[in-house]
N, C-alpha and C positions, 0 to 999 in steps of 0.2 A: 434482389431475388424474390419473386414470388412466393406465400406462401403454398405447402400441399397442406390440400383440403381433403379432409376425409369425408366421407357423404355416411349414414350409416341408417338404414329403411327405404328399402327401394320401391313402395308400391304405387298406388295411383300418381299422390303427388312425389312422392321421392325420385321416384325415376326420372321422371323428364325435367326436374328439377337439379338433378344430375347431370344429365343430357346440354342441359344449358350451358352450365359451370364448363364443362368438354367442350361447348362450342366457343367460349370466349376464352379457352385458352389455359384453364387453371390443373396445373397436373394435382390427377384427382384417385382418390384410392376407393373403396367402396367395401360393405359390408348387410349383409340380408342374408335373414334364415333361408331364402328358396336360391338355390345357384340360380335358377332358372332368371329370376330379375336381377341377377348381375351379370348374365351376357351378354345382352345388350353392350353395357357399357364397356365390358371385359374385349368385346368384338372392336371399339373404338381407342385401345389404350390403355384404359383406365388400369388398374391394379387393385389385385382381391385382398383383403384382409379375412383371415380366417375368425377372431374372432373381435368384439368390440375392443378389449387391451389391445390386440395387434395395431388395429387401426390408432389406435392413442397413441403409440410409439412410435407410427410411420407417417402421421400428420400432424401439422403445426394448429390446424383448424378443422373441428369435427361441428359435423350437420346432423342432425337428428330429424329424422320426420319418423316418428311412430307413433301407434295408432291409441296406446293408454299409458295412463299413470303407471302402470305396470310394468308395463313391459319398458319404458323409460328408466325406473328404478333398479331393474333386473338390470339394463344395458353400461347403466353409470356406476351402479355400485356393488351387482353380484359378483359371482366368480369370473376372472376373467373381463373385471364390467373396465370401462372404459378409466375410472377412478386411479386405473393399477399403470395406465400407461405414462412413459417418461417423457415424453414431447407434446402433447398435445399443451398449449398454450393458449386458448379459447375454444370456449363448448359455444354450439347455438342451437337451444332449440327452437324448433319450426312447427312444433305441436301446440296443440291446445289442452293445456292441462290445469287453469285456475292457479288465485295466487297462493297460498297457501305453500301448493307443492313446489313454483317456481322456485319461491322464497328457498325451504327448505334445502334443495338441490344445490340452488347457488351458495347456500351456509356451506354446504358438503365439499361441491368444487373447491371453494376458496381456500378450504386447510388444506389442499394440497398443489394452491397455488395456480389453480385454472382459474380463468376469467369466464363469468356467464354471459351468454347476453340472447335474453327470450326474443324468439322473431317470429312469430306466430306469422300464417301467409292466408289472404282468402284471393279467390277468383277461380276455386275449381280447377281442375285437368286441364279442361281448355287453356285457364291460362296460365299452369305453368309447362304446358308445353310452349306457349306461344313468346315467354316473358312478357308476359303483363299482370304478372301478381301486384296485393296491395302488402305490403311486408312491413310489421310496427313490430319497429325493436324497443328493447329498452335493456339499459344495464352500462357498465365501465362505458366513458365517452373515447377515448383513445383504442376500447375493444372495437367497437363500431366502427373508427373511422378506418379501422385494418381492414374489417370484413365487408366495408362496404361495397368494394369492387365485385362480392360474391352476392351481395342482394342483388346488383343493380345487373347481374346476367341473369337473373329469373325475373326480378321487379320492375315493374312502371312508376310504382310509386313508392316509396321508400318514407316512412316517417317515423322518427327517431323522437318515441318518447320520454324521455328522460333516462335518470340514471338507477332510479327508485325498484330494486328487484319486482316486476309481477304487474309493472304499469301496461305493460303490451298484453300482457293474459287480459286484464279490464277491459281493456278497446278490442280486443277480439272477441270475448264475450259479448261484447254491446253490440257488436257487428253480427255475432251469431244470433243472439236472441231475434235482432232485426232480419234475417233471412230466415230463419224458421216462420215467425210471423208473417214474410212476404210471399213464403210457399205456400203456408195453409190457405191465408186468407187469399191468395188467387186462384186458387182451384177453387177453393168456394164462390168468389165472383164468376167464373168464366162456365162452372158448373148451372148456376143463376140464370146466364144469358145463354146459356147452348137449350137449358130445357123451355126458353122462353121461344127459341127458335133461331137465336144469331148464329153466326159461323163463328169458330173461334177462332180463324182468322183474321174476319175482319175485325171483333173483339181487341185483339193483340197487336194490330198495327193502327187499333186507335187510343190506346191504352200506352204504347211507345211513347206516342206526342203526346200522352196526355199528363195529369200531375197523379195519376195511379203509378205510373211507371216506377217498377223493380228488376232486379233480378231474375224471380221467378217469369218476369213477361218478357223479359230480354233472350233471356239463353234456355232458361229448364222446360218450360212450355215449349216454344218454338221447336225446340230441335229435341226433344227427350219423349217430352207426353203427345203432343199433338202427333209426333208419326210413329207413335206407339215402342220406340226402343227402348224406354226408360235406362238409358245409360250415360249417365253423367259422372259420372264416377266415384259418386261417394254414398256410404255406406249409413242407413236410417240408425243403426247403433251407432255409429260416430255422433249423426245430429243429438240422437237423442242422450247421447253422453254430452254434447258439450252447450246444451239448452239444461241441465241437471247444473252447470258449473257454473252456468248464466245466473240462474235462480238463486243459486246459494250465496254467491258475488252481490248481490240484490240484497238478499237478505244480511250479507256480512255490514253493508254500508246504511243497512235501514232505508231502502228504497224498495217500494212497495212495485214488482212489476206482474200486472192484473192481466194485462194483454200477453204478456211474454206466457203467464201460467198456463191459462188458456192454450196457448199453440202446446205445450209442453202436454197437455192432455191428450191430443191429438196424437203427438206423437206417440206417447203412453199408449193409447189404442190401440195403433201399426205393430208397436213390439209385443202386445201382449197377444195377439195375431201369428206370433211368431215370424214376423217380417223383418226382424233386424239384422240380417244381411243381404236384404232387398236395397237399390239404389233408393237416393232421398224424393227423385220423382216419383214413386210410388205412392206417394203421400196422397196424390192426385186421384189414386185410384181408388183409395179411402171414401174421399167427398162423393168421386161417381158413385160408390155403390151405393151411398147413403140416398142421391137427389134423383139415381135411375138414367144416368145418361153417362156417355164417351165424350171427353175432349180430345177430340180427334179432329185432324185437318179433313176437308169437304171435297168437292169436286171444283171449286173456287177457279 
């Protein structure tokens, strides 16, 4: 018999991340402060939990996708937090919140006999509507191989880093640090060639094939800045929260990171702009205003 999965933050990435879990089949319960993003789900089946305990009494496995260390601690261990519920048998979270607070969480869960296991996810909206997240777990090896059926309906790739509390928070940090730096410093190239006179189309589909190629030239460029919707889904206070967690990570291990600092100033700038709850494509529009020009698609 299958476990039920509780989901519990239904926003950008939770919901469709949710969505998945319901297409392969996992009877699934749900929980978010706005009813509004548990309709969806509620409209396909799914079952509402009123509050994070309920949901821990009516699922064998709870999902977590929220947005701070806060509001994570208020859901696991406040009134009513999930802490209090009698079934729930594996927590996963899917946030990003450094190791430190992993650690601590998983000290908390285990006196009352939950199992942790961090699964941090990157690939954006796009792809956890599409199931092609990147999902690095780590924690109890026998927790994983239960829940692995539930990565592998939102994930492409699944990589299970050990069993060491707070090794997935490292490698998602390292992967975030590295897409902050792939955001800035490509608006700054493509900013470069647009005021030099290139289209930043052609820019972008030489930069694909070539050994520049990111992220930011794959998907956020192409479909976000260049025709100006800046809606990628995620939130420059998120970045700029979990490039703060990159740094400290860095600094916990005595690795000096010069480059990562750098992007992190940049961001620094967008928020003190009051832009942090502008999408992470805005980043782009930072560089423009500095160099006097739009990364915008052409008459091409």
């Amino acid at each position: 018999m299958s476990d039920t999965i509780g989901y519990l933050g239904l926003g950008n990435m939770g919901q469709p991340m949710a969505g998945r879990l319901l297409d392969a089949g996992h009877p699934l319960i749900v929980r978010d402060v706005n009813p509004a993003a548990m309709a969806p789900l509620l409209d396909r089946q799914a079952r509402a939990a009123t509050t994070p305990r309920e949901l821990a009494d009516a699922a064998d496995v709870v999902i977590a996708s929220l947005p701070t260390n806060g509001a994570i601690r208020e859901a696991l261990l406040g009134a009513d937090g999930l802490v209090e519920g009698g079934r729930m048998a594996v927590y996963v979270n899917a946030g990003t919140t450094g190791t430190p607070f992993a650690i601590e969480m998983t000290e908390r869960l285990a006196e009352k006999g939950v199992a942790t296991l961090e699964a941090p996810i990157s690939g954006g909206p796009s792809g956890a509507r599409d199931g092609t997240l990147s999902v690095m777990v780590s924690g109890p090896r026998d927790a994983y191989e239960r829940v692995r059926p539930c990565f592998e309906a939102f994930g492409r790739r699944i990589v299970y880093c050990g069993d060491k509390p707070g090794q997935a928070q490292v490698l998602k940090l390292a992967n975030n640090i590295l897409n902050a730096v792939s955001v800035v410093a490509t608006a700054e190239a493509l900013a470069m060639g647009v005021k030099a006179g290139l289209d930043p189309a052609i820019m972008v589909e030489a930069i694909e094939a070539g050994s520049g190629r990111n992220a930011a030239i794959d998907e956020i460029v192409p479909r976000h800045v260049m025709t100006r919707t800046f809606d990628y889904g995620a939130a420059l206070a998120t970045l700029a929260k979990d490039v703060d967690l990159a740094l400290a990570e860095g600094d916990a291990q005595g690795v000096p990171l010069l480059v990562g600092e750098q992007a992190r100033q940049i961001v620094k700038i967008a928020m003190h702009k009051g832009w942090g709850e502008r999408d992470v494509s805005e980043l782009s529009r930072l560089i423009e205003e500095w160099a006097g020009v739009e990364i915008k698609a052409g008459d091409r």
